[in-house]
C-alpha positions, 0 to 999 in steps of 0.5 A, spaced: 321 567 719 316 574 719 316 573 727 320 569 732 324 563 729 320 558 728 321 551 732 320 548 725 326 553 722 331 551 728 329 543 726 331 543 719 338 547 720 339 542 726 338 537 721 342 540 716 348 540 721 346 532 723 348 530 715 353 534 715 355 530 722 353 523 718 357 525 712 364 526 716 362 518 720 360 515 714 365 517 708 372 516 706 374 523 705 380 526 703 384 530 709 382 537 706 374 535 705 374 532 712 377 538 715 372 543 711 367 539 713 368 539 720 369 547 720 361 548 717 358 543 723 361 547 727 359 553 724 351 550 724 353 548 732 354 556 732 347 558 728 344 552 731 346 556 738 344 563 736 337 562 733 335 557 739 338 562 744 333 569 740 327 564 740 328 562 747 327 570 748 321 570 743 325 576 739 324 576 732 330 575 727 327 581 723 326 585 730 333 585 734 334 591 737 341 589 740 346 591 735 351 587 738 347 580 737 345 581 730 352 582 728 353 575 731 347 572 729 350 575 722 356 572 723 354 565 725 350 565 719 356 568 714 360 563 716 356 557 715 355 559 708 362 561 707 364 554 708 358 551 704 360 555 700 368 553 700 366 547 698 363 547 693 368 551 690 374 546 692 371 539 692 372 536 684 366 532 682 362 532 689 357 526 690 350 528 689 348 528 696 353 532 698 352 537 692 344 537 695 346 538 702 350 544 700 345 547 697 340 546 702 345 550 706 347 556 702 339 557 701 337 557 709 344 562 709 341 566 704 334 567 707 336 568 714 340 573 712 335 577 708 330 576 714 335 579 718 337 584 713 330 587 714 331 588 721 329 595 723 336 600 727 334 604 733 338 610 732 342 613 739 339 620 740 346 621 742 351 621 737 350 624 730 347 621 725 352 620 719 345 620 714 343 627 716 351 629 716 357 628 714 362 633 716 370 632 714 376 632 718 378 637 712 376 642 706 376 638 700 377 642 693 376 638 687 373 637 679 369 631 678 368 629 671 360 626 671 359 622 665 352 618 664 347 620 658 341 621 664 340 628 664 337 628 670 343 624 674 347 629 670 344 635 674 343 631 680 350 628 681 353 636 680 348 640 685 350 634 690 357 635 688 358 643 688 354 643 695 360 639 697 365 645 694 367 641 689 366 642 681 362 638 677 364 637 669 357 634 667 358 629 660 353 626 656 357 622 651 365 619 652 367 624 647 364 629 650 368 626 657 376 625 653 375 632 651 374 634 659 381 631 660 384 633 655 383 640 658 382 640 665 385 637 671 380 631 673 381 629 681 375 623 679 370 620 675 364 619 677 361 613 671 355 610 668 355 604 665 349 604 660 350 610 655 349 609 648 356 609 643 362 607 648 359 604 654 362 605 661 365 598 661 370 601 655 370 607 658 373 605 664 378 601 659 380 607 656 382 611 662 386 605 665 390 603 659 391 612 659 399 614 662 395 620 663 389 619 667 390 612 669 392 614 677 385 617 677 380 614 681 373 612 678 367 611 682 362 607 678 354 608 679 349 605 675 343 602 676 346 594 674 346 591 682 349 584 681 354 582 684 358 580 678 357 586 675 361 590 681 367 584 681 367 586 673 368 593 675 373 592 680 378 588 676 377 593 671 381 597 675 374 601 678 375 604 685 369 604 687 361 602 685 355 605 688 348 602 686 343 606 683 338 610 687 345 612 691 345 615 698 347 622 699 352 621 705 354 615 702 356 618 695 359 623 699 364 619 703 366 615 696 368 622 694 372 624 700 376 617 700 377 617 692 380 624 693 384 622 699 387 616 693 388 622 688 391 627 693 397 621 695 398 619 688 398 627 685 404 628 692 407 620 689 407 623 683 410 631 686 416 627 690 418 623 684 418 628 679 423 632 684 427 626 685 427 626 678 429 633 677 436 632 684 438 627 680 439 630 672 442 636 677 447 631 680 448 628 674 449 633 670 454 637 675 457 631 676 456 629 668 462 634 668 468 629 672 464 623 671 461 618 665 454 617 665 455 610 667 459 612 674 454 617 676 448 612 676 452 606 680 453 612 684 445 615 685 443 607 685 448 606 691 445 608 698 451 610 701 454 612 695 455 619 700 458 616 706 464 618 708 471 614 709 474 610 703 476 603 701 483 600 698 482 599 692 487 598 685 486 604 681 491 607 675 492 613 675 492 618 669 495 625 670 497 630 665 499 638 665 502 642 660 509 644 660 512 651 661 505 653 662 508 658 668 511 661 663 505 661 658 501 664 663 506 669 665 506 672 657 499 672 656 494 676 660 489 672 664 482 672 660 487 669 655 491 664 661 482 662 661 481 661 654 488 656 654 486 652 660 478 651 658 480 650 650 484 644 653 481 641 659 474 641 656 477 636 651 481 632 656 474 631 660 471 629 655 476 623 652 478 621 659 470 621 660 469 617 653 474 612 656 470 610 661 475 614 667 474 619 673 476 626 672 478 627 680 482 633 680 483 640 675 489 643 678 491 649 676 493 646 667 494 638 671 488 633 671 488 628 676 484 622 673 482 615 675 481 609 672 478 603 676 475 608 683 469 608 684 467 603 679 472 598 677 473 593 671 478 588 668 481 593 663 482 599 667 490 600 665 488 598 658 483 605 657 488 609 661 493 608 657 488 608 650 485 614 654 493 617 652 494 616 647 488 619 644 489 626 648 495 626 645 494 625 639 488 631 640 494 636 642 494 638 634 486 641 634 487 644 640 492 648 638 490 649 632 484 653 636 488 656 640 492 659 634 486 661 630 485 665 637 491 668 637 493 663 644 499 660 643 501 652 641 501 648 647 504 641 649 503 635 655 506 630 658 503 625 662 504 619 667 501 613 668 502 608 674 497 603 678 497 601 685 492 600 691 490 607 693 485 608 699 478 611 695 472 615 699 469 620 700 474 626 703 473 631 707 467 633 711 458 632 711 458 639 708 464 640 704 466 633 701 470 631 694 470 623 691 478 621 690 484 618 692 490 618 697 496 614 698 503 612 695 501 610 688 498 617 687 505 620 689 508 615 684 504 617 679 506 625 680 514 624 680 513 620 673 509 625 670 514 630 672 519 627 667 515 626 661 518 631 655 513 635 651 508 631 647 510 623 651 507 619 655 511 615 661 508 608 663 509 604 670 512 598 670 506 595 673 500 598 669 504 597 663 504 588 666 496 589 668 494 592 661 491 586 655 494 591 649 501 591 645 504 597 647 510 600 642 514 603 646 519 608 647 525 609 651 525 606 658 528 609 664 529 608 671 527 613 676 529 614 683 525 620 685 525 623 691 521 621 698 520 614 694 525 608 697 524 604 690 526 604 683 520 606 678 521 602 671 517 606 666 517 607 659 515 611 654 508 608 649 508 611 643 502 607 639 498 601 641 501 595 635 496 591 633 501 587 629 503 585 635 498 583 639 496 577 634 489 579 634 485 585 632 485 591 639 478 595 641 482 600 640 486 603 634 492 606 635 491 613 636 487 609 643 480 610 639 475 605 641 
């Protein structure tokens, strides 16, 4: 097949095909092996096709000008082998016969590609040769580590590579290579396979297995050209295998799409670690009102920004402290500060260790939720333990105050459930989480009842709540702008005695 396609060679695929013909009338095949056999006779119709019409021409195969035919010819023959080949991969136990006839069929496959292969290409005069030059659509800057223990592929490889702009960081050894990357800011690693010591196969291994160095992209060249040596490399994580000697312009396109890879990534890597950076922000703004859980639903949450709301069963918390207008008139302001941080930067971080929203900070009062945004079943339970513990820290916060020369102070809080409507109020560019509706007014007049240092509960929180409350007093109030009367009561401790089973809270409202 050095000439035209002898008539000879057009008889004997013709007959491979009349076998494989005779194979799909004379068997019984299963569904599967019938229709791949059906799908090669006509894949050897095809070729039949293609190689009778160039012999009719009198072209030779290693002489096809035509770029347009040899790619045809090309892809008939491909696809007869493809199919050969499939089969012989899927069909467990093949007979004998069809095992030869398969054979047969991927050798003439092979060798008619090889004969075409060795068809000499026409350039057109008109368009640019990509062998002589090739320019890229933008500037590349990079520094490639080389290693490989040929000294004259080291220098090789390096002028090539700062004839490119680039910078080269020649290794002879792996050893020599680790400590580059260690110190260097490395875009990608040009790779040889056969080096003394560590070889290029463990070599790839260790940069795959690297937190650090596994994003940058590894072009293998080596002198190794089978095929199975190549898919090694590829699985092992290699970008890319050039075979020694190595084209010029082909090395160059390799560099130039292996950089693109490592510019991708290094933008991934930059957009990540901002992201990362917008989050420990919010979290650590929000960090101030809200605990660590609340936050993070809210980030992974795409609409955790929307505007409006949505009816929810919350418990409300609010607490102030009593006779503070008449505190803050005795005192001078940087004074008046120092009271309100002392107490309100602990009453934060109890309502926050109880799971609770810090919503508001109004003046000395504190608006806290429990139940909005993220609900759960023991919301009235953590309200009320969340109290009782801020209570019973009253005693450390004025021991500071008195060690400052600030005076003593006492709370009062209210608690009441309801259903509230719970959003984002406001505007797109000015907004706050929180609360409206009756219960956040309810909760407001039975706070303002509370003595120094009580706690009055509602009714309703106090039917929602799992713990065994000691109470106090109980009372009615009929406040003003609310039609109904509000039963509440005073909680003193939490009793476990009472409950019959040991609480998750103690009864200062620990947990």
């Amino acid at each position: 097949m050095t000439n035209s396609v002898p008539t000879r060679e057009l008889v004997r695929l013709q007959g491979l095909q009349v076998k494989v013909g005779q194979l799909l009338v004379k068997n019984k095949l299963d569904d599967l092996l019938k229709d791949d056999l059906g799908r090669l006779y006509e894949a050897l119709e095809l070729s039949v096709s293609k190689l009778d019409s160039l012999n009719l021409q009198g072209i030779a195969l290693n002489n096809i000008d035509n770029a347009e035919t040899r790619h045809d010819i090309r892809n008939a023959i491909g696809i007869t082998k493809g199919y050969a080949e499939l089969i012989k991969d899927t069909v467990e136990s093949p007979s004998a016969s069809l095992s030869n006839l398969l054979d047969k069929i991927m050798l003439w496959s092979a060798k008619t590609i090889s004969t075409l292969e060795r068809t000499p290409i026409k350039r057109d005069d008109s368009k640019p040769s990509l062998i002589h030059s090739l320019k890229p659509q933008q500037e590349y800057r990079g520094h490639i580590l080389i290693l490989d223990d040929e000294p004259a592929n080291r220098e090789l490889l390096s002028r090539h590579i700062q004839q490119l702009g680039m910078q080269p960081f020649a290794c002879e050894k792996a050893e020599q290579a680790y400590e580059v990357l260690q110190n260097n800011d490395i875009d990608l690693i040009l790779l040889d396979l056969i080096m003394p010591e560590v070889s290029g196969h463990q070599v790839l291994a260790d940069l795959k297995a690297s937190q650090l160095w596994r994003a940058i992209p590894v072009i293998v060249i080596s002198g190794m050209s089978d095929q199975e040596e190549v898919i090694r490399c590829i699985q092992a994580g290699a970008d890319d295998y050039l075979q020694k000697p190595f084209n010029k312009v082909l090395l160059q396109a390799r560099l130039y799409a292996g950089l693109d890879r490592k510019s991708w990534v290094d933008k991934e890597r930059h957009l990540s670690s901002e992201l990362e950076k917008s989050q420990r922000f919010i979290k650590n703004t929000f960090g101030r009102y809200l605990s660590t859980e609340i936050v993070s639903k809210l980030l992974d949450k795409p609409d955790g920004l929307d505007m409006g709301g949505q009816l929810q069963t919350v418990t409300i918390l609010m607490a102030d402290i009593r006779g503070f207008t008449t505190i803050s008139e005795s005192l001078p302001p940087q004074k008046v500060v120092k009271v309100l941080n002392n107490y309100l930067g602990t009453m934060a971080e109890i309502i926050m260790a109880h799971d609770g929203t810090v919503d508001e900070f109004i003046g000395d009062a504190i608006l806290a939720l429990f139940g909005a945004p993220v609900a759960k079943a023991d919301d009235s339970a953590r309200a009320i333990a969340c109290a009782l513990a801020m209570q019973a820290e009253m005693d450390a916060i004025n021991a500071r105050n008195i060690a400052d020369g600030l005076p003593s102070i006492d709370i009062g809080i209210g608690i009441n459930t309801g259903e509230v409507v719970a959003g984002n109020i406001g505007s797109k560019k000015r907004a706050k989480y929180g609360v409206v509706g009756h219960a956040v007014n309810v909760t407001s007049r039975i706070e303002d009842q509370t003595l120094p240092g009580e706690i009055l509960v509602a009714k309703s929180t106090l039917n929602a709540c799992s713990l065994a409350c000691k109470l106090g007093r109980e009372i009615e109030l009929r406040p003003k702008g609310v039609s109904e009367i509000i039963d509440v009561s005073a909680v003193e401790s939490i009793d476990i005695s009472t409950s019959g089973q040991p609480s998750q809270f103690d009864s200062a409202g620990e947990k």
